[in-house]
N, C-alpha and C positions, 0 to 999 in steps of 0.2 A: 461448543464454546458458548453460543449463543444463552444455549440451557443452563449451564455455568453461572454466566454474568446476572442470568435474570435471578434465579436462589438467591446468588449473593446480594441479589440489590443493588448492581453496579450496572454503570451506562457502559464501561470500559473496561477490558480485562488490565492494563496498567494502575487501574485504580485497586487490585486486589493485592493483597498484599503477601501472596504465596506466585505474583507476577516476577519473571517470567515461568509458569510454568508447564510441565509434561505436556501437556496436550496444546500450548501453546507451540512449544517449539514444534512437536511433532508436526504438526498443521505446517509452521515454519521449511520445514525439512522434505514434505511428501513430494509426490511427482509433479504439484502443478505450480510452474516457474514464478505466477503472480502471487503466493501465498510466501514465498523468500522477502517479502517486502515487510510484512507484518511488523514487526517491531519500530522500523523505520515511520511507517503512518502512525501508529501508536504513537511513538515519540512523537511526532510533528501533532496528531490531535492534543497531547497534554500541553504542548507549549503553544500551539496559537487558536486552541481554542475548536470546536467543530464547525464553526460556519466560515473560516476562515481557512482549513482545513477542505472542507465540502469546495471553496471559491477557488481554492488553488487547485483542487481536484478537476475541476469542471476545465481549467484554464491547461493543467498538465495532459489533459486526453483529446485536445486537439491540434489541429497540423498548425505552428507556428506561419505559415502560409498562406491557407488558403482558411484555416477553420473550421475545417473539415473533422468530426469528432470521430476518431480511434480504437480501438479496444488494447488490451495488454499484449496480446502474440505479432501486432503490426506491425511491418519494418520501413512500408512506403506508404505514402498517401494516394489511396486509391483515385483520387480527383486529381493532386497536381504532381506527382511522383517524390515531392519532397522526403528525405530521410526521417525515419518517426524517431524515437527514443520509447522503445516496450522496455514490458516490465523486465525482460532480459535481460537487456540493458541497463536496467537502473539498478537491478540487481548484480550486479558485474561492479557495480560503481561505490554501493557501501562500503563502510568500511567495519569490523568488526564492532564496532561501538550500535553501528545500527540493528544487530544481529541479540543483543541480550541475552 
């Protein structure tokens, strides 16, 4: 995909205009549960922007508690046990609008 955006000249594959496409979704669909999110970050980078985007990223992958920062397959926070929200989870929560 990467190889994709850079041809076309795009920073983002929503900015291509054959988006959303075949090898999007497929990425979308494979085995690994953090790539079901794709279109949803996509969506969120064209409406606020990527540093804004990147700020809320930085602030969604740590433990509301302690601060402790995260990966996507976590369910507890290894320092203070807190409940995480992975990308399982977040992916469980879209609703088809996020999916493209």
């Amino acid at each position: 995909m990467r190889q994709c955006a850079q041809e076309k000249k795009l920073e983002f594959c929503y900015m291509c205009a054959e988006y959303p496409c075949e090898m999007l979704k497929d990425f979308r669909s494979d085995s690994h549960p953090h790539h079901s999110i794709v279109f949803h970050n996509l969506g969120l980078i064209s409406t606020m922007g990527t540093e804004k985007w990147l700020e809320q990223q930085r602030i969604r992958w740590q433990c509301s508690s302690c601060g402790r920062r995260f990966s996507w397959y976590e369910k507890d926070c290894k320092d203070c046990g807190t409940k995480l929200f992975s990308c399982i989870s977040e992916g469980k929560t879209l609703d088809e609008n996020d999916y493209a």
